[in-house]
C-alpha positions, 0 to 999 in steps of 0.5 A, a space after each residue: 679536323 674540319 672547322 665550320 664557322 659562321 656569326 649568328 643571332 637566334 640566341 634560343 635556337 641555337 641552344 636549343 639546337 645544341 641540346 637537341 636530342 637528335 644526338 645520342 650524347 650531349 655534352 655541355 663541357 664548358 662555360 666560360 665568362 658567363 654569370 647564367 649556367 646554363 646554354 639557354 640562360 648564357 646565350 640570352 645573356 649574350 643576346 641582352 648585352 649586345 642590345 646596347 650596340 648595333 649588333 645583329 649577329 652577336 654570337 660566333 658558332 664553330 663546329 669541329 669536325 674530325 676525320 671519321 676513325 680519329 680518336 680525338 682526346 677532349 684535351 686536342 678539342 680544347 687545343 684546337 678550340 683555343 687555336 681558333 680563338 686566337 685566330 679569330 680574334 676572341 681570345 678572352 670572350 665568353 665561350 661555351 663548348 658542348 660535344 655530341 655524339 651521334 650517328 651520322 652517314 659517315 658513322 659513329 662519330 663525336 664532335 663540338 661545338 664552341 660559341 663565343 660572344 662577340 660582344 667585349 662589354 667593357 667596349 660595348 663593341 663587337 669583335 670584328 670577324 674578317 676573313 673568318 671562312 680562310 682562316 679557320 681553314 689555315 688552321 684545319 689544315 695545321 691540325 691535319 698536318 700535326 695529328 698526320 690525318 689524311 687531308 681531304 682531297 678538298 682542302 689541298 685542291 678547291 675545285 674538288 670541293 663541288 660534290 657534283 666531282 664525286 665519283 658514283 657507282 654506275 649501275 651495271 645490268 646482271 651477266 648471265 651466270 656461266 653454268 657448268 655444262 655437265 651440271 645441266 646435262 646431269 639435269 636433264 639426264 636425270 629429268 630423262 631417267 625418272 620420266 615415262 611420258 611428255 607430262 613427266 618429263 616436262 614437269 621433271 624438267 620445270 623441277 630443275 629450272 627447264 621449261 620443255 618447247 619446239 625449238 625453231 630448228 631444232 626437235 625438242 629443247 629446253 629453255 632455263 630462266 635465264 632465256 638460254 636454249 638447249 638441244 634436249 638430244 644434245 644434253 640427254 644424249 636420247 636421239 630424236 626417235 627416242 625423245 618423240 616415241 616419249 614426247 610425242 610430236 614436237 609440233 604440239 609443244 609450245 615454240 620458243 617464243 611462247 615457252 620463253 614467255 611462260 617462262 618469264 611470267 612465272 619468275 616474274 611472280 616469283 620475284 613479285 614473292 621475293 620482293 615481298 619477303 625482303 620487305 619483311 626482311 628490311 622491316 624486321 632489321 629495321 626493328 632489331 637495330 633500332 632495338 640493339 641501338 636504343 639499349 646500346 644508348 641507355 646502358 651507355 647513359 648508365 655507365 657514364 652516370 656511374 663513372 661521373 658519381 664515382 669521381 664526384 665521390 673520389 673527388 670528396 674524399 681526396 679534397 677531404 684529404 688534403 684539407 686534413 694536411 693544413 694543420 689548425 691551432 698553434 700548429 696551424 700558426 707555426 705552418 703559416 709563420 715558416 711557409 709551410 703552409 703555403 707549400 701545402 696548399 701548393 701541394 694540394 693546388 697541383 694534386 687537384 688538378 692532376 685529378 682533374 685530368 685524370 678524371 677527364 682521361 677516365 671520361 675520354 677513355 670511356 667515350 672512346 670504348 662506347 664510340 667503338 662499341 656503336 662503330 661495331 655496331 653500325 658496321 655489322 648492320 650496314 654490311 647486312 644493310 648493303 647486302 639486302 639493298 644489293 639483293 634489292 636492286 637485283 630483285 628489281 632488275 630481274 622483275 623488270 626484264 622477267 615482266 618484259 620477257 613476258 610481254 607484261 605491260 609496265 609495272 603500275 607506277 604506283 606500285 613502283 613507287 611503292 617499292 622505292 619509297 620502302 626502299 629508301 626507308 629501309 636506307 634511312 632507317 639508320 638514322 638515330 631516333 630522338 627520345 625526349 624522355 631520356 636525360 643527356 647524362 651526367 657530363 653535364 653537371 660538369 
């Protein structure tokens, strides 16, 4: 579990920054030693006690981060969030804890954040924060050890903490496709077969991906889009005689050159035409996963909704229970006189909270069940995602080496950038929308 943390003032904004609707869950779990019972209202509360001292940064921010695929109960997030405030020197504070789930490059994921006030009122002195940056990483690295995570690379080995160390894919231009030969001599057999002069013949062979031409030492060839050259005789198995009593003298053909280029411009203009319907692709997955996301969050929202109002109604009735068990009147002064009544309310005391704990292990199977269910969701769409910007980046080069084949000038720059920016966009369309209107659910009433 990667833990961040740094002293901070901006009481406001860090409230609001971690109610932010730019996460599709917001948890406030915990707050602790304030009167306020709000973020908002417990951060300023912070603020107003340290303008008794000289303290600027008066709040302490951590975040915790675990590994990508961990499925991290609230109980270890509380484990580790206590762990750190004992090694940090804050232990006792006032602290605030809030969970967030949201989608992020690495996916679906959840995490906290825990505040603390630095400011010990009875003291009215700030809790001195030395050496915080190593010792939140000595306990990271005892969280990795204990849940047997993979440890990042960087955490064992500093320098390999520079993200300039990362390793890129190199792009790599594409191979010629390896035809088969007797795919192409059935081809041009067959363009042969049904063809009764040079127009038919040529067209025949446009039809199966061949432009007819004089070859530069050869009579009469064939050019693929590819560039390739082909030997009609060859292929046709017609002798020469043969091919110029269809096609008439070879002279009056294009040569190599000229065919090679015609060749180009056309599948240049076809990648022009490819281009543009993988636009309206993107832009259509765009739409549909933004759509399946949304309705994914909201019914999400109504679940955890439904789950908090039923433990709340659970929570009642088994209170209601056990406040029937303390007997009233003589009775009730008899329990009190033997100690029974003590044993009750003892009895009661450890009910409640092993209630308390199951009801949150409802609440942390619940959100581990949605987390997958949006983990299955970003998966499926980044498999299409990858496989329309691998498409893309194919288009492109393809166009390029087409419109170079043909003797074209360079696309316009502004065209190009055209299609790079719609590329990117289509690349960050995954990024989750925010949506004011919609509440954060109910765990924050908890």
């Amino acid at each position: 579990m990667i833990l961040v943390g740094n002293q901070r003032g901006g009481a406001k904004d860090l409230a609001r920054h971690l109610m932010s609707q730019d996460n599709e869950h917001v948890t406030v779990h915990e707050l602790r030693g304030f009167v306020a019972d709000d973020l908002d209202g417990a951060f300023t509360e912070s603020y107003a006690i340290s303008r008794g001292t000289k303290c600027k940064q008066f709040l302490f921010s951590l975040s915790l981060n675990p590994p990508k695929e961990a499925e991290v109960s609230t109980a270890d997030f509380e484990a580790a969030i206590d762990r750190a405030e004992a090694k940090l020197g804050l232990t006792g504070q006032p602290r605030a804890v809030v969970f967030h789930e949201k989608e992020g490059p690495g996916g679906m994921r959840r995490h906290a954040h825990a505040v603390w006030s630095r400011i010990k009122a009875d003291e009215m002195k700030a809790v001195q924060m030395s050496h915080s940056h190593h010792k939140l990483m000595d306990v990271s690295r005892e969280l990795y050890l204990e849940h047997g995570w993979k440890m990042p690379r960087g955490m064992a080995d500093q320098k390999n903490r520079d993200p300039l160390n990362y390793t890129l894919e190199e792009w790599q231009q594409s191979k010629r496709a390896a035809r088969d030969p007797k795919e192409i001599k059935a081809a041009m057999q067959d363009a042969w077969a049904i063809s009764d002069s040079k127009t038919a013949y040529a067209n025949a062979l446009q039809e199966r991906g061949f432009w007819l031409a004089k070859g530069d030492r050869r009579g009469f060839v064939a050019i693929d889009h590819q560039g390739e050259v082909y030997s009609l005789s060859r292929y046709t198995g017609v002798k020469a005689k043969q091919l110029r009593e269809r096609l008439g003298d070879e002279d009056k053909l294009s040569s190599v050159e000229d065919a090679s280029k015609r060749m180009a411009k056309a599948m240049a203009q076809k990648m022009e035409r490819f281009q543009d319907e993988l636009t309206a692709r993107q832009d259509a997955e765009k739409q549909r996963y933004e759509t399946q996301r949304v309705e994914l969050v909201e019914r999400q929202r109504a679940e955890r909704m439904a789950l908090s109002t039923a433990q709340a109604q659970r929570e009642v009735s088994e209170h209601q229970d056990r406040q029937a068990r303390l007997r009233r009147g003589v009775l009730g002064l008899w329990d009190r006189l033997t100690g029974a009544r003590k044993q009750t309310l003892e009895s009661n005391a450890l009910e409640a909270d092993l209630a308390r704990q199951r009801d949150q292990q409802e609440r942390d199977k619940q959100v581990f069940a949605q987390i997958q269910q949006r983990r299955e969701m970003i998966e499926a769409s980044r498999k299409e995602r990858d496989a329309v910007q691998e498409t893309a980046r194919e288009l492109t080069a393809d166009h390029v080496r087409y419109r170079e084949l043909s003797g074209a000038e360079p696309e316009p720059p502004n065209k190009s950038a055209e299609r790079e920016a719609r590329r990117q966009e289509f690349e960050k369309s995954r990024q989750p929308a925010t949506n004011p209107e919609v509440g954060r659910g109910p765990s924050l009433e908890r």
